[in-house]
C-alpha positions in Angstrom: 24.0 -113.8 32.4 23.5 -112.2 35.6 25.3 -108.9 34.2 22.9 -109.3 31.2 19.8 -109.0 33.7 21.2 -106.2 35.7 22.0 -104.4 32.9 18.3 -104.9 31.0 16.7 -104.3 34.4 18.6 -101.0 34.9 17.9 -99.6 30.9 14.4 -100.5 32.2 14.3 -98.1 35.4 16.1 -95.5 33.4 14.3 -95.7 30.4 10.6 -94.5 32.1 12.5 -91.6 34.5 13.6 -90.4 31.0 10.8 -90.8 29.1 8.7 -89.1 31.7 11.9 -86.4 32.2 11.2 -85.7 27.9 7.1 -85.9 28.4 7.8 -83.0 30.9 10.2 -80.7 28.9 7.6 -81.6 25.4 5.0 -79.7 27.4 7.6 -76.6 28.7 8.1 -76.6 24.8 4.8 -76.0 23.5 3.5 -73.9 26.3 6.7 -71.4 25.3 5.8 -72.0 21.4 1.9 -70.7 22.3 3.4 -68.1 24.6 5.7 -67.1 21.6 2.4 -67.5 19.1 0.5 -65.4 21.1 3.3 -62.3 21.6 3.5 -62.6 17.5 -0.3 -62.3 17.3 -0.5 -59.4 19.5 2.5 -57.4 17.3 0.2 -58.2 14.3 -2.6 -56.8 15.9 -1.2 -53.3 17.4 0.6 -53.2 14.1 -3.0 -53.3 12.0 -4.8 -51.5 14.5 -2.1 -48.2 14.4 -2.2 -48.5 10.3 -6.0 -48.6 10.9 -6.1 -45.2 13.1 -3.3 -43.8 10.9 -6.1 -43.3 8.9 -8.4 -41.3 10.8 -5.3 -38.4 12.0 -3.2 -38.4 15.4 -5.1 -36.2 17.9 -3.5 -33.1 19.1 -2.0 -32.4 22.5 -2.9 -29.5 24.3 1.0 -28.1 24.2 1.7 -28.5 20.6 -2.2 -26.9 19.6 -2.3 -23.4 19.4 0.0 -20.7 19.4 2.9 -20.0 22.2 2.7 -16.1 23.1 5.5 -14.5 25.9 4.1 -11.7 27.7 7.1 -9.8 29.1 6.8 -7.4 32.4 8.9 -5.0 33.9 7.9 -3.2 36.6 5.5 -5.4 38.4 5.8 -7.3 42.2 5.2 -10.7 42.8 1.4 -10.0 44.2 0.8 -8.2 40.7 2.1 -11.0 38.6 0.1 -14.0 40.4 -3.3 -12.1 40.2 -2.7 -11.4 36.6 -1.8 -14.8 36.5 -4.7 -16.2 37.9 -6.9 -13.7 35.5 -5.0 -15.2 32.4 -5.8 -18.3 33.4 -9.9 -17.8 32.9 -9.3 -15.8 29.6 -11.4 -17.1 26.5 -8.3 -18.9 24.2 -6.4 -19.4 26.7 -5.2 -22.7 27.2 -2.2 -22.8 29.4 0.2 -20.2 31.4 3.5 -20.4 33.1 4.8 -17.6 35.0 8.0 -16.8 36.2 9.0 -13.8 38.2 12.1 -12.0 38.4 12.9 -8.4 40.2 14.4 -7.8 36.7 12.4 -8.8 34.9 8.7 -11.4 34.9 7.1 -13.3 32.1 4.2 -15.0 31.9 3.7 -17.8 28.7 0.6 -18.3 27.2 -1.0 -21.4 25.3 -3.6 -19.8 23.0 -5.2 -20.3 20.1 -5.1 -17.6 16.9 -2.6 -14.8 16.8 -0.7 -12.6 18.9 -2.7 -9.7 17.9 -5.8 -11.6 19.1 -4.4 -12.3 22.4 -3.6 -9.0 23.2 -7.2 -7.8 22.5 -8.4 -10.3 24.4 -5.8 -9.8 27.7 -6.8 -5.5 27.0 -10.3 -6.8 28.1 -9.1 -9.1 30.8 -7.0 -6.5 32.9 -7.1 -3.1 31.5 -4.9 -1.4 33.7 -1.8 -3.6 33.3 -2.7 -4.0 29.1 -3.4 -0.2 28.4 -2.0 1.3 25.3 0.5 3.5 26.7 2.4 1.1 29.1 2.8 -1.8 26.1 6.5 -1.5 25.3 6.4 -3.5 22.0 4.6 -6.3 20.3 6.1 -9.3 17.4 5.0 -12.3 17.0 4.8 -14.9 19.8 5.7 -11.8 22.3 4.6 -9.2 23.9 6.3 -6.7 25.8 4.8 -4.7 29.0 6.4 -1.8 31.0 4.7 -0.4 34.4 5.7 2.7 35.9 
């Protein structure tokens, strides 16, 4: 009888620690089911809000607008190529340039918008000297090719 007592008494203890031990891990459950509700929610939403702007066009980044022109120079120094450079950079159309210099041989790429042709007219009235008719070596689309004496 006195085993019987123990024993109930014991279950008894136990019983609340592991009822309260369940209560505990029931709430860890449901706070990781709304957690998981939530994430599911949010999908849905950027899932309906990029069909929604799929609608109205992507937007265009400045590097893939526009037209990608190579200006190649022979004959010029350093000095030369940064100033031109910097006068590139505040031509009407222009977008972006990135200049690279060699002794053999510099190039400057240009960002524009329209064509080649348009470009050129417009770097002619930008720096007239280096852009004169008689010291432009050849012209194709997307380059242009400059010789200085």
């Amino acid at each position: 009888m006195k085993k019987i007592m123990i024993i109930c008494t014991v279950l008894m203890l136990f019983s609340s620690t592991l009822t309260k031990a369940q209560a505990i891990l029931d709430k860890i459950d449901r706070a990781s089911d709304r957690a998981d509700r939530a994430g599911r929610t949010a999908d849905r939403t950027k899932t309906t809000g990029d069909k929604i702007m799929g609608l109205f066009g992507k937007k265009k980044d400045g590097t893939s607008s526009g037209t990608r022109t190579t200006v190649k120079l022979s004959g010029v120094d350093f000095a030369a190529l940064k100033n031109l450079n910097d006068k590139l950079q505040g031509v009407k159309g222009i977008e972006s340039t990135k200049m690279k210099y060699s002794t053999s041989g510099s190039s400057i790429t240009l960002q524009h918008a329209g064509t080649t042709s348009d470009i050129l007219k417009a770097l002619q009235k930008a720096s007239p000297v280096i852009f004169a008719e008689k010291n432009i070596d050849g012209m194709d689309d997307g380059e242009i090719s400059v010789k200085l004496k």
